[in-house]
N, C-alpha and C positions, 0 to 999 in steps of 0.2 A: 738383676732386678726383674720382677715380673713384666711382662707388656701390660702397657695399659688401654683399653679400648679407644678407639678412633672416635671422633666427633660424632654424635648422634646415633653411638650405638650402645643399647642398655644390655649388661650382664643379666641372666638366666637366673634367679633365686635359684638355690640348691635345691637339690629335691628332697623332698620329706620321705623318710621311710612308709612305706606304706603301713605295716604295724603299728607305727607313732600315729598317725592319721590316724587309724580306728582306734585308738586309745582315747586319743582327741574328744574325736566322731561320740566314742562311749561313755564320755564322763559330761558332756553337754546336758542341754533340760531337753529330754526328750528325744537324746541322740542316737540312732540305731546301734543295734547288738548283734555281732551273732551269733547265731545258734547254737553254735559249739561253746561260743565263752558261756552264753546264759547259763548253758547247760552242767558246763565246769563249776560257773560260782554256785549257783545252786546245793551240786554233792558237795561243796568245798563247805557253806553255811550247814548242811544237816549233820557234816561231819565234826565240825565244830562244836553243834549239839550233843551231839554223843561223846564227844573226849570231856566237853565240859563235866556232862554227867559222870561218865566215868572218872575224871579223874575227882569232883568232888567224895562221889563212893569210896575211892582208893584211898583219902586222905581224912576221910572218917570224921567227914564236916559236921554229920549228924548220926546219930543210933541208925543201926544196920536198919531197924526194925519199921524204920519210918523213909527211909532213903537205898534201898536193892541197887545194887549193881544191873549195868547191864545185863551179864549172863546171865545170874539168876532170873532176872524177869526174860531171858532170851529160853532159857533153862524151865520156866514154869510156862511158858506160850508152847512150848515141843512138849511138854505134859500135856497137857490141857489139849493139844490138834490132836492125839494119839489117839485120843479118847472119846472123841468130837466133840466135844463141849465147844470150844473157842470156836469153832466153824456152825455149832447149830445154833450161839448165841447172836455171833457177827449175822448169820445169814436172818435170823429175827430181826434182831436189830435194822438190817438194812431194808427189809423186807417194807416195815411198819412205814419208817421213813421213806421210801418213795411214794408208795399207799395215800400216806398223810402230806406229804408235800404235791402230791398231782392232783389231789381234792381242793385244797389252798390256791392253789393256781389256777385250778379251772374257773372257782371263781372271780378271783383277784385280777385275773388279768383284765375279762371282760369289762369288770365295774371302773377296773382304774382306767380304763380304756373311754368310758361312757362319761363317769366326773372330769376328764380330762378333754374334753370335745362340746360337752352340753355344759355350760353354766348354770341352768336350773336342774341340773341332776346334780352338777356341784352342791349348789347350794341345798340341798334334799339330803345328800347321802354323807359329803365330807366334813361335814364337823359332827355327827355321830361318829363314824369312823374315824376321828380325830380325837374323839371322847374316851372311846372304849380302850383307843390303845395306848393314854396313858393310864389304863389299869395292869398291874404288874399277871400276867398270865400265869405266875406261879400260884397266886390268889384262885385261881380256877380250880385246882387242883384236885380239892376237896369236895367243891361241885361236881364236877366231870365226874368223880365217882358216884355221887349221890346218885346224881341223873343218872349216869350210863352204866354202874358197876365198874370193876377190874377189868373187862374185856379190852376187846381190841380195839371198839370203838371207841372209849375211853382215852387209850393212846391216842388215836385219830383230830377227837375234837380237840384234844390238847395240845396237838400241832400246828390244828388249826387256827387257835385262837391265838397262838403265839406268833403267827404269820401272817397270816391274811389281812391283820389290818395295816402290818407296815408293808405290806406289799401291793396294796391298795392306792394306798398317798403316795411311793412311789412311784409306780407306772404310771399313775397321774401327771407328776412331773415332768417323765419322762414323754407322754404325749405333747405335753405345753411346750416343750421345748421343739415342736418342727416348729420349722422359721412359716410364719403367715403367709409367706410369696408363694408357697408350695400348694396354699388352700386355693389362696386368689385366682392361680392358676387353672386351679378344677375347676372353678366354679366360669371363671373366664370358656371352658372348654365346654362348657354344658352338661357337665358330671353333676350328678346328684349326692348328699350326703350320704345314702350309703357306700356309692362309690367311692366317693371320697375316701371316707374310713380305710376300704377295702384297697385301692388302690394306689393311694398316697400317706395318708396319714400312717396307716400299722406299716407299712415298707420301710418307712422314715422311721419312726420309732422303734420297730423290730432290732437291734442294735443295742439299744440302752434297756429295752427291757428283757432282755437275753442277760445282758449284766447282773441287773436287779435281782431277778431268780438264781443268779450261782450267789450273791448276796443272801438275798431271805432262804438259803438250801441250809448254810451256816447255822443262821436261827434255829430254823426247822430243828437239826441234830439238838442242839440244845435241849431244846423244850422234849425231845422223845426220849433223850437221857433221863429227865426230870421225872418224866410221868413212868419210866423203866425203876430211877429208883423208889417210886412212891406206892407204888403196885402194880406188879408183873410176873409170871411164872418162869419167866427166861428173859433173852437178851442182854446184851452189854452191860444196862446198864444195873440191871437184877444182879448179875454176877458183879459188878464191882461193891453193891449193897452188901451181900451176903461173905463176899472177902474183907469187907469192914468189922464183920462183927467178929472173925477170928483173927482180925489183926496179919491179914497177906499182904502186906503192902506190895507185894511182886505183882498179886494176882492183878491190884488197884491200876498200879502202873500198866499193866499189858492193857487190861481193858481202856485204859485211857488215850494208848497209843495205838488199837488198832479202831478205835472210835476215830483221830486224827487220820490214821491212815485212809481210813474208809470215806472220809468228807473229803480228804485231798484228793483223790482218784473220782469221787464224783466230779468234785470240781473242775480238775484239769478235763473232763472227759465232757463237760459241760463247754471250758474253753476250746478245747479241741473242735467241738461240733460248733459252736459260735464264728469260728474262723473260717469253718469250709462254707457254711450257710451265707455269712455277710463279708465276704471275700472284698466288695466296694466298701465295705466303712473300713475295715483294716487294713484299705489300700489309704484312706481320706488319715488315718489318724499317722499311717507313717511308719 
């Protein structure tokens, strides 16, 4: 028979695998990951994406003519770079949308920064800005032509309009949200309101509204698709127009997925500089 432990002495719980641990650790609300598994499930979820697609195509869920296999749209994108199309539409496309999203910003941030600090600029500017953005910005459309023509500005105001006012309310928000002890402090110190602003408040909120913008960047693509397919001489989203009318659904599909591609590499690249910048909020969150 086993010995049994002597008066007032407690057995060691066994130890846990350490792999079990971070399984554990991983499947909690908020429980750290690392980098390598993120990085695994990630190719694991896009690969998933791709056998779904393929294996739908292979099983002729729907007409070739509406549902392309992977190759062929992998087959029409190696056409299409040969030639530079795919590279002179992508680099328009991406061109417009930075253009049009750091116009939106320059302003957006200032004001949401101002309604979000002054209460009588609140009360002035946010429920205008509250008005205009439930009008659906595809309703501009036909305006922004009027006014501006087919050009580039055109593209511009129409990214504008489709961002700038949720990004407005937003950053608003996300100012409200420093905790008051942080004001009382400055003011406790003999700081003045602009330093305030300067000093504590945009520090504080710099964080969330770094967020916000890889948020309304999403929007942004939207609305430059919209006004590419509505009138454009190139870009993305002209070429996915112009392969509707002879029925390419390859061509549809590439342009669709190197639209995705192209927001996801902003965005990660957006997150990437968020994390070197506020190194102390991504330590506070964990």
């Amino acid at each position: 028979m086993p010995p049994t432990p002597a008066a007032g002495v407690t057995l060691a719980p066994a130890a846990v695998p350490v792999s079990r641990r971070r399984r554990r650790k991983a499947t909690r609300l908020y429980g750290p990951l690392d980098p390598r598994i993120y990085f695994s499930v990630t190719v694991a979820a896009f690969a998933v994406m791709l056998a779904a697609w393929w294996l739908a195509a292979a099983l002729n869920v729907t007409s070739e003519l509406f549902l392309p296999s992977p190759d062929q749209v992998w087959s029409r994108g190696v056409e299409l770079g040969r030639d530079g199309t795919l590279e002179s539409a992508a680099w328009e496309s991406f061109r417009r949308i930075t253009i049009g999203f750091l116009i939106s910003t320059a302003f957006g941030v200032p004001i949401g920064i101002l309604i979000g600090t002054y209460r009588i600029a609140e009360a002035a500017i946010e429920p205008p800005v509250g008005f205009i953005r439930y009008m659906p910005a595809v309703a501009f459309v036909p305006l922004s032509i009027v006014w501006f023509g087919v050009g580039e500005n055109q593209k511009y105001v129409l990214i504008f309009i489709g961002t700038f006012f949720q990004q407005v309310l937003m950053v608003m928000d996300d100012v409200k949200r420093v905790p008051r002890e942080y004001i009382d402090i400055g003011y406790t110190l003999g700081l003045k309101d602009p330093r305030i602003l300067l000093r504590i408040i945009f520090p504080a909120s710099a964080p969330a509204i770094w967020d916000t913008l890889r948020i309304t960047l999403g929007w942004a693509w939207t609305w430059l698709v919209v006004a590419e397919l509505v009138a454009a001489p190139n870009g993305l989203g002209h070429m996915i127009l112009t392969a509707q009318r002879y029925f390419e659904t390859d061509t549809i599909f590439l342009g669709i997925l190197v639209i995705g591609l192209l927001g996801l590499a902003m965005d990660q690249t957006m997150k990437i500089i968020g994390r070197r910048l506020f190194r102390w909020a991504e330590t506070q969150r964990g």
